[in-house]
VOSE-580952 format. One record per residue: x, y, z of N, C-alpha, C in turn; residue in one letter; chain. Coordinates in steps of 0.001 Angstrom, whole numbers, m for minus. Layout:
# residues N
<site n_u="X" n_v="Y" n_w="Z" ca_u="X" ca_v="Y" ca_w="Z" c_u="X" c_v="Y" c_w="Z" r="A" c="A"/>
...
//
This chain:
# residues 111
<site n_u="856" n_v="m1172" n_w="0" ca_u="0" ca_v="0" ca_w="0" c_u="901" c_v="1234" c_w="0" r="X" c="A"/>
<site n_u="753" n_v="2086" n_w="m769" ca_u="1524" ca_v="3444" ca_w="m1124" c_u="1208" c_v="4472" c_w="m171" r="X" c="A"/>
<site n_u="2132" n_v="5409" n_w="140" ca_u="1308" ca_v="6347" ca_w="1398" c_u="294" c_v="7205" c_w="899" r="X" c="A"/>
<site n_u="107" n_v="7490" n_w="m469" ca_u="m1034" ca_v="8340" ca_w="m563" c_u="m2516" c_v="7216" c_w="m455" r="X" c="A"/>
<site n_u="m2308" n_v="6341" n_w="m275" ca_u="m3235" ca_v="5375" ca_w="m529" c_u="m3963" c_v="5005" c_w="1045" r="X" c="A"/>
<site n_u="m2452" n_v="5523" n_w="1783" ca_u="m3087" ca_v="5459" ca_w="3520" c_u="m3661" c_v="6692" c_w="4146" r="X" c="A"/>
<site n_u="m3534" n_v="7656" n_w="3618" ca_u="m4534" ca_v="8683" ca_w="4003" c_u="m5954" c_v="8499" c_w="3782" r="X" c="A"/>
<site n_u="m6190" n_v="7138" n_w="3356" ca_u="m7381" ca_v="7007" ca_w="3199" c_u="m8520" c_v="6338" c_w="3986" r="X" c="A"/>
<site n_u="m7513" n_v="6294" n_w="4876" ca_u="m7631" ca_v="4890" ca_w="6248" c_u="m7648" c_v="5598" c_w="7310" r="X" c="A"/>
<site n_u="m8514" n_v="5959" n_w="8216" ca_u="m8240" ca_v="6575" ca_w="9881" c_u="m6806" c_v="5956" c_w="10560" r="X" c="A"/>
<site n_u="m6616" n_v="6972" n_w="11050" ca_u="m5432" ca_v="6722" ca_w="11904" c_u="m5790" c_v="5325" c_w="12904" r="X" c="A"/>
<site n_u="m6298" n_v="5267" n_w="13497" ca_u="m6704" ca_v="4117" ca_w="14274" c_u="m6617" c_v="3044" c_w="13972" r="X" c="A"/>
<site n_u="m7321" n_v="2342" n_w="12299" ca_u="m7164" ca_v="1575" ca_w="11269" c_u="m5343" c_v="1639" c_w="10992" r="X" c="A"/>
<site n_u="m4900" n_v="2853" n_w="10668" ca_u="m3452" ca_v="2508" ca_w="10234" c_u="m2670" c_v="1629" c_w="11263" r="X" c="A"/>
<site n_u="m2861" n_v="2797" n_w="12309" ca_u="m2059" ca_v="2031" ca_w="13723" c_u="m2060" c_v="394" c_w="14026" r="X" c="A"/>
<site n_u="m3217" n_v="81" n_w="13884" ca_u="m3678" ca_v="m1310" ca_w="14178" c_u="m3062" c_v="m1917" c_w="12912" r="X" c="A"/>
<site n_u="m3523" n_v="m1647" n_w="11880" ca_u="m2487" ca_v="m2316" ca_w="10600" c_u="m1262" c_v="m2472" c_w="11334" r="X" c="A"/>
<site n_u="m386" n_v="m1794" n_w="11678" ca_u="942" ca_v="m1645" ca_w="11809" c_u="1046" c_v="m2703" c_w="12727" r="X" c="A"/>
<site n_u="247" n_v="m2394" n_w="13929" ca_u="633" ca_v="m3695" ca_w="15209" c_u="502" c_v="m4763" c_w="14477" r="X" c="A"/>
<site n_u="m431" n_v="m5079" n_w="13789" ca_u="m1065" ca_v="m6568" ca_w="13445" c_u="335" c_v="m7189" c_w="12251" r="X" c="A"/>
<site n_u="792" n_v="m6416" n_w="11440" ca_u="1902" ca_v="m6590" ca_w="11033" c_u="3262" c_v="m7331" c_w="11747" r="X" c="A"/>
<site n_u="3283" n_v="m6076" n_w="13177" ca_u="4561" ca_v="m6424" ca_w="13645" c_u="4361" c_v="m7748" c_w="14286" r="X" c="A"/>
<site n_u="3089" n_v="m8293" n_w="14766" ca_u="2566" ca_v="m9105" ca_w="15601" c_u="2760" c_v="m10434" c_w="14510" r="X" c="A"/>
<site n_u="2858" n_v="m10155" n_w="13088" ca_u="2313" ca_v="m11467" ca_w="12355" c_u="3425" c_v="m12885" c_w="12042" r="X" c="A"/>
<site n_u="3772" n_v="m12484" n_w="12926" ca_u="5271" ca_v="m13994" ca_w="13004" c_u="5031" c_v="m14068" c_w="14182" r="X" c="A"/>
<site n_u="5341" n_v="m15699" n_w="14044" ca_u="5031" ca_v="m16650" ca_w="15793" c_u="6813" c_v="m16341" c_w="15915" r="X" c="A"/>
<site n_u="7443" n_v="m16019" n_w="15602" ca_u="8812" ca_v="m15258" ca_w="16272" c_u="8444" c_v="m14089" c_w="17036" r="X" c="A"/>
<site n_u="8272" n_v="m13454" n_w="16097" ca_u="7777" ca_v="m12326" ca_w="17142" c_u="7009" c_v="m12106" c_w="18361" r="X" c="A"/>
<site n_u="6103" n_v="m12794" n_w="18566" ca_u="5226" ca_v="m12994" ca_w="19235" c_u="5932" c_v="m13922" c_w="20429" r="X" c="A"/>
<site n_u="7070" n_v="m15114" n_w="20374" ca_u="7916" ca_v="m15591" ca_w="21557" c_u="9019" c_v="m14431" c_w="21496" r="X" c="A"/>
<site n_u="9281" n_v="m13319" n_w="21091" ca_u="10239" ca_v="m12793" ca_w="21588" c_u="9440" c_v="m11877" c_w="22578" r="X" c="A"/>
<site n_u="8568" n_v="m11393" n_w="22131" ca_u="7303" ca_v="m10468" ca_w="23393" c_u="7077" c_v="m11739" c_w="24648" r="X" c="A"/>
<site n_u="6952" n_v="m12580" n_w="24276" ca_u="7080" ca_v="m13285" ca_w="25317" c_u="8065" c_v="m13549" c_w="26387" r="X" c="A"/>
<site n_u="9098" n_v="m13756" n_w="25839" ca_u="9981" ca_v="m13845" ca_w="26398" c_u="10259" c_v="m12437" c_w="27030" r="X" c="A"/>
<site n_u="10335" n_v="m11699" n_w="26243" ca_u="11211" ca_v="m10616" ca_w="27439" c_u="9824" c_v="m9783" c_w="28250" r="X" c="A"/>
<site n_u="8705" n_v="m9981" n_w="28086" ca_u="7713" ca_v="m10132" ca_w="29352" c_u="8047" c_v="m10808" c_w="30311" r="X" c="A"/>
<site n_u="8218" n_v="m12172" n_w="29915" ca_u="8894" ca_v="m12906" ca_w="31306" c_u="10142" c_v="m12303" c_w="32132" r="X" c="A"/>
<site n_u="11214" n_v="m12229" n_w="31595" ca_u="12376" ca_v="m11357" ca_w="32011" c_u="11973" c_v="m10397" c_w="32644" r="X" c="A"/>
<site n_u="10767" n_v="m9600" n_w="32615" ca_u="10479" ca_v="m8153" ca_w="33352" c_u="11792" c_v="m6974" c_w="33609" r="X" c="A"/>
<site n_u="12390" n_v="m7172" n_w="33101" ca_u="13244" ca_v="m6830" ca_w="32737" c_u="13952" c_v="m6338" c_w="31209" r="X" c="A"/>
<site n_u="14890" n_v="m5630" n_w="30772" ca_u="15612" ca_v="m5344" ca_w="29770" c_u="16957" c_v="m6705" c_w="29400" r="X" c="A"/>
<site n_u="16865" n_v="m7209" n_w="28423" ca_u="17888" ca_v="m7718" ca_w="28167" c_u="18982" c_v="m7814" c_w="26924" r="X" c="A"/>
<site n_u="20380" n_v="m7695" n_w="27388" ca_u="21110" ca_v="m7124" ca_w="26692" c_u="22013" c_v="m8348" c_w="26366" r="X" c="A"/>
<site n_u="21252" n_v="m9615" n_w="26109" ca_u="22147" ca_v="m10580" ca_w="26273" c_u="21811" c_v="m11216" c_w="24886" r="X" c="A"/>
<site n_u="22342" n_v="m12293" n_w="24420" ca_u="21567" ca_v="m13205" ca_w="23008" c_u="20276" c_v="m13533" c_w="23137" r="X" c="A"/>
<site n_u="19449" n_v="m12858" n_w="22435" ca_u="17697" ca_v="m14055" ca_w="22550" c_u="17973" c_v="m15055" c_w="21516" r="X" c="A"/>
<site n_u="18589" n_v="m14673" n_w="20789" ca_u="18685" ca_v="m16000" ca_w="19710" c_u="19178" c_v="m17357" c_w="20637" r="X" c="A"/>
<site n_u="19642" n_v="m16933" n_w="21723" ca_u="19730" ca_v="m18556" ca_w="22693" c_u="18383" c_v="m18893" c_w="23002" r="X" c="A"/>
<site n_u="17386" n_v="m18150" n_w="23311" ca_u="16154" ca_v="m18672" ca_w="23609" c_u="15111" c_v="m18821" c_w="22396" r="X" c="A"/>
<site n_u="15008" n_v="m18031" n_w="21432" ca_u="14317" ca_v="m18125" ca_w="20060" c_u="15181" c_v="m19366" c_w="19235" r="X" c="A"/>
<site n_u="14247" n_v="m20267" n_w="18831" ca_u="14839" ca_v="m21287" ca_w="17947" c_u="14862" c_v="m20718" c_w="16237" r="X" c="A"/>
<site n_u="15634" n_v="m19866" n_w="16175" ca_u="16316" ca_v="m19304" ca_w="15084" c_u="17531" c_v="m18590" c_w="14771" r="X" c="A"/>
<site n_u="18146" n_v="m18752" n_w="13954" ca_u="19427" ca_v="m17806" ca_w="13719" c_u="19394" c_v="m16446" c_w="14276" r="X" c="A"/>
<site n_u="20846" n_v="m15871" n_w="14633" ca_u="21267" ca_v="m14908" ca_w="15273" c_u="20770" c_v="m13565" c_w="14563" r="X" c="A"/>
<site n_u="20571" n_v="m13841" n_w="13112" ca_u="20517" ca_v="m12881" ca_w="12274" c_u="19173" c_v="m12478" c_w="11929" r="X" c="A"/>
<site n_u="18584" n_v="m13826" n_w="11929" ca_u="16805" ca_v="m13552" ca_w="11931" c_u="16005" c_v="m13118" c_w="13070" r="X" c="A"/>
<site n_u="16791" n_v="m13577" n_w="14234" ca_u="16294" ca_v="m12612" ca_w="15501" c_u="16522" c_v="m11433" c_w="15412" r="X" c="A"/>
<site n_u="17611" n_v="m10949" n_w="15029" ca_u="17530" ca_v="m9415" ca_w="14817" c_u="16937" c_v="m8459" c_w="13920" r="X" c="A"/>
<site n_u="16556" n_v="m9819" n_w="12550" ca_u="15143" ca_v="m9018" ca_w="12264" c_u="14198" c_v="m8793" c_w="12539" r="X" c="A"/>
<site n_u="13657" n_v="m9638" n_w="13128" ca_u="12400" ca_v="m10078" ca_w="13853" c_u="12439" c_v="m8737" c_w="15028" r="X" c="A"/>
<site n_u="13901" n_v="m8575" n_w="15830" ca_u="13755" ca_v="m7538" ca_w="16876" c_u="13422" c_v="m6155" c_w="16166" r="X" c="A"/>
<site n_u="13909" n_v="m6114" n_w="14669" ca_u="14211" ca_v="m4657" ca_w="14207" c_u="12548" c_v="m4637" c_w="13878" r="X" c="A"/>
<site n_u="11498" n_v="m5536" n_w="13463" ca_u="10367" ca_v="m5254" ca_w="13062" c_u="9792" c_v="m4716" c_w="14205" r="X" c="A"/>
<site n_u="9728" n_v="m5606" n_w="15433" ca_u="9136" ca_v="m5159" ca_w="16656" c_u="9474" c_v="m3847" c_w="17031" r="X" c="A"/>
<site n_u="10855" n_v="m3515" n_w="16891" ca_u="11356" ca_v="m1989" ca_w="17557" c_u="10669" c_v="m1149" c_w="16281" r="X" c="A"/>
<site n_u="10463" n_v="m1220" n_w="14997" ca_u="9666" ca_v="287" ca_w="14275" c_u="8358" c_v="181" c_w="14584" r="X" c="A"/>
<site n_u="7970" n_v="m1176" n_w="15038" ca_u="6430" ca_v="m774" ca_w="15449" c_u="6312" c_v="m39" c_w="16250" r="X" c="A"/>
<site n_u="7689" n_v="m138" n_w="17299" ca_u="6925" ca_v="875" ca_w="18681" c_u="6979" c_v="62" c_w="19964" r="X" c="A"/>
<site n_u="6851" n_v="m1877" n_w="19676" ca_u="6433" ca_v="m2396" ca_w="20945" c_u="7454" c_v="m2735" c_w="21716" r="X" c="A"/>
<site n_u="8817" n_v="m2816" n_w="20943" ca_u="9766" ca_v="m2603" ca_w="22135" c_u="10919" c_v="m1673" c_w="21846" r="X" c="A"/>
<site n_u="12120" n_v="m1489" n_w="22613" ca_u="12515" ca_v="m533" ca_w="22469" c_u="14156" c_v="m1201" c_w="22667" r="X" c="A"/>
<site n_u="14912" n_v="m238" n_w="22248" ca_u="16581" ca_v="m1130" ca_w="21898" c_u="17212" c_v="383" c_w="22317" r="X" c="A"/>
<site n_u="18425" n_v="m220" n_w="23117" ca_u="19331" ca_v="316" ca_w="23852" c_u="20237" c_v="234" c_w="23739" r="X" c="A"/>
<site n_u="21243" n_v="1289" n_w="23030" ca_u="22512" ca_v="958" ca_w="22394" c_u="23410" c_v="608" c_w="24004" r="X" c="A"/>
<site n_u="24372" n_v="m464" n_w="24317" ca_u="24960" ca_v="m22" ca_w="25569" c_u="25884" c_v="m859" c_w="25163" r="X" c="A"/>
<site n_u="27421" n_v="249" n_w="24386" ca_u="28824" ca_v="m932" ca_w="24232" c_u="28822" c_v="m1372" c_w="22640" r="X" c="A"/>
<site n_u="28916" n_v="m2656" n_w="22819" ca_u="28526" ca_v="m3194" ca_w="21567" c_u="27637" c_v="m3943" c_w="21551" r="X" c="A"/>
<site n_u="26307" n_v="m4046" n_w="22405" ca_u="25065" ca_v="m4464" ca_w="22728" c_u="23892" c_v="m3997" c_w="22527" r="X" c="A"/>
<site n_u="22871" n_v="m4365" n_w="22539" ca_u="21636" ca_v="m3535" ca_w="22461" c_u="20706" c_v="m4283" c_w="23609" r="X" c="A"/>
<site n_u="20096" n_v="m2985" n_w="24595" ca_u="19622" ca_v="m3612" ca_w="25492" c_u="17921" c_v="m4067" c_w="25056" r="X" c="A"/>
<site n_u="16814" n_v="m4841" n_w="25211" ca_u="15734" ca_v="m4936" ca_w="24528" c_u="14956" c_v="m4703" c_w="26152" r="X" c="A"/>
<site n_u="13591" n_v="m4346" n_w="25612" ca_u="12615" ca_v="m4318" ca_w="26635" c_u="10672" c_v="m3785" c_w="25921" r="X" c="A"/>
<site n_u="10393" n_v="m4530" n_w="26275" ca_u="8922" ca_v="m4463" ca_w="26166" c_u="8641" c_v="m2592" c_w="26094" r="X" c="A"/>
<site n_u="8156" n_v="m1934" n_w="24907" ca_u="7422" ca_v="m743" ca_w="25713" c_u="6081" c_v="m928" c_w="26253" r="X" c="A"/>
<site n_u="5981" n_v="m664" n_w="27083" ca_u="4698" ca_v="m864" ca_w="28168" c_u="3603" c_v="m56" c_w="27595" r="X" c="A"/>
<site n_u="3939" n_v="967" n_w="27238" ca_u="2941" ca_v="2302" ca_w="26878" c_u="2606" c_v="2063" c_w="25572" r="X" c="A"/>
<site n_u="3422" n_v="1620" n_w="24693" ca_u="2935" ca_v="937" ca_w="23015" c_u="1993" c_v="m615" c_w="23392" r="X" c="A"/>
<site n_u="2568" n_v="m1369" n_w="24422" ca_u="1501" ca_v="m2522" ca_w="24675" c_u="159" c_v="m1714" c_w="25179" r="X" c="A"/>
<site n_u="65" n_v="m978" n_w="25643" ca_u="m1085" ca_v="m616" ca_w="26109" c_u="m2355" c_v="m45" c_w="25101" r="X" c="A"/>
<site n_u="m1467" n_v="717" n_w="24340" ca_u="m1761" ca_v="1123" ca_w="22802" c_u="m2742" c_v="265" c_w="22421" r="X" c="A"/>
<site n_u="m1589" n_v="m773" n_w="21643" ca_u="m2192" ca_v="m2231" ca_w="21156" c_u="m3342" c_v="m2748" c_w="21180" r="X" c="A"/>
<site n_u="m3272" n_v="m3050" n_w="22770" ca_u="m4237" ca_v="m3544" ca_w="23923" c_u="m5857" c_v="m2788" c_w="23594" r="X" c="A"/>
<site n_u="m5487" n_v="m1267" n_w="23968" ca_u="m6613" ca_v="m711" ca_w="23649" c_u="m7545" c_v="m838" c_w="22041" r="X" c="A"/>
<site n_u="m6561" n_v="m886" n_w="21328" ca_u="m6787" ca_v="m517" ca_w="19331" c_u="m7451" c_v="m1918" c_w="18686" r="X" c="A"/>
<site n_u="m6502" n_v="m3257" n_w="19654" ca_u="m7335" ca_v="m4548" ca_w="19477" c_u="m8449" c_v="m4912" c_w="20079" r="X" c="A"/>
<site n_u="m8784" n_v="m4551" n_w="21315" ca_u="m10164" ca_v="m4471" ca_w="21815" c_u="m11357" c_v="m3768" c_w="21142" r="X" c="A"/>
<site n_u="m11067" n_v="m2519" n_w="21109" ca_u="m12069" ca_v="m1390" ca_w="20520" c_u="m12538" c_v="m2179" c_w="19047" r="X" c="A"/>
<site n_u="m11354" n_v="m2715" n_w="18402" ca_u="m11416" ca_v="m3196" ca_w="17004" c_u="m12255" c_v="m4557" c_w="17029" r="X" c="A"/>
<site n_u="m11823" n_v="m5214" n_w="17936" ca_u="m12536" ca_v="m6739" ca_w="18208" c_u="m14012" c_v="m6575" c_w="18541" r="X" c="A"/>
<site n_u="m14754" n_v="m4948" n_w="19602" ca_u="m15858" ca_v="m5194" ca_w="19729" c_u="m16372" c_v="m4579" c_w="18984" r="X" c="A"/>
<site n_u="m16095" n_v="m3566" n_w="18074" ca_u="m16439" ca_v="m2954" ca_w="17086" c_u="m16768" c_v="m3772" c_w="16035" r="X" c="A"/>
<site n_u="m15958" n_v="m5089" n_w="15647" ca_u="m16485" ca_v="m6107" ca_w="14665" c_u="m17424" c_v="m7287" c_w="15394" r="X" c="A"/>
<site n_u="m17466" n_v="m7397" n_w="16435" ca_u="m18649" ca_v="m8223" ca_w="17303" c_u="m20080" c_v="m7688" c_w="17231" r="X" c="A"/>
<site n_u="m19760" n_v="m6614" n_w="17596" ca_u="m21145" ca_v="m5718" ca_w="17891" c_u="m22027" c_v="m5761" c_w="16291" r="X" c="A"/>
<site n_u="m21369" n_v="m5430" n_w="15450" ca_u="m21563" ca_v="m5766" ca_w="13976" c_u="m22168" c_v="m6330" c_w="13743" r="X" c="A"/>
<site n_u="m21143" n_v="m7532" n_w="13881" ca_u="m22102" ca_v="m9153" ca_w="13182" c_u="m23235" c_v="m9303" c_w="14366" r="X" c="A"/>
<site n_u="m22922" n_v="m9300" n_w="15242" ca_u="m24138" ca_v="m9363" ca_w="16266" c_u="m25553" c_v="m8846" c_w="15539" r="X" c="A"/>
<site n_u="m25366" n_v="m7245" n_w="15216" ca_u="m26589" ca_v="m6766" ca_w="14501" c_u="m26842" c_v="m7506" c_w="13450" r="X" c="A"/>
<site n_u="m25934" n_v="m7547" n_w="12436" ca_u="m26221" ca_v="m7956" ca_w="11143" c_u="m26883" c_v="m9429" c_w="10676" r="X" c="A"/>
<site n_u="m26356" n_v="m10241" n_w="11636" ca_u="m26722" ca_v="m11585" ca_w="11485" c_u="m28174" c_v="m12055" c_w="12711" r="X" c="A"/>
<site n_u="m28298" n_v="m11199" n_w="13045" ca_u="m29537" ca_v="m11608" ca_w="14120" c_u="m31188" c_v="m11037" c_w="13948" r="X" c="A"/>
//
């Protein structure tokens, strides 16, 4: 989709595009996992815990970090990772609103 083509879409709609994107690999989705668990920032290999190459985790991290949902910390020759809390919350809110917004729908439409 071209950007003049996304002005055509509410912001709300874009945003949620974007999460649902960064969200759309089961990589991605155990690396949010994982460093939820950690509660913490970590500046160590996830590719030891993700069953994939060193190199595809760091794509997988670079998709997650332009979405917004986590955030990378240059420290050395490391990068520290950590959940943003305030972009999950985002999310949280944009997939709900969106989920009952298409419930409520079919609810009418089909009843």
């Amino acid at each position: 989709m071209t950007y003049s083509k996304l002005k055509n879409f509410k912001e709300d709609q874009q945003s949620l595009a974007k999460l649902a994107k960064a969200l759309s690999h089961p990589a991605r989705i155990a690396i949010l996992q994982y460093l939820a668990l950690q509660k913490s920032c970590i500046s160590g290999d996830i590719s030891r815990e993700i069953p994939l190459s060193r190199t595809t985790v760091s794509q997988h991290l670079q998709e997650l970090k332009e979405a917004g949902l986590i955030d990378g910390e240059v420290t050395g020759v490391k990068v520290c990772y950590c959940i943003n809390a305030e972009a999950l919350m985002k999310c949280r809110q944009l997939l709900e609103c969106f989920l009952k917004s298409i419930s409520e729908y079919k609810q009418t439409v089909c009843q």
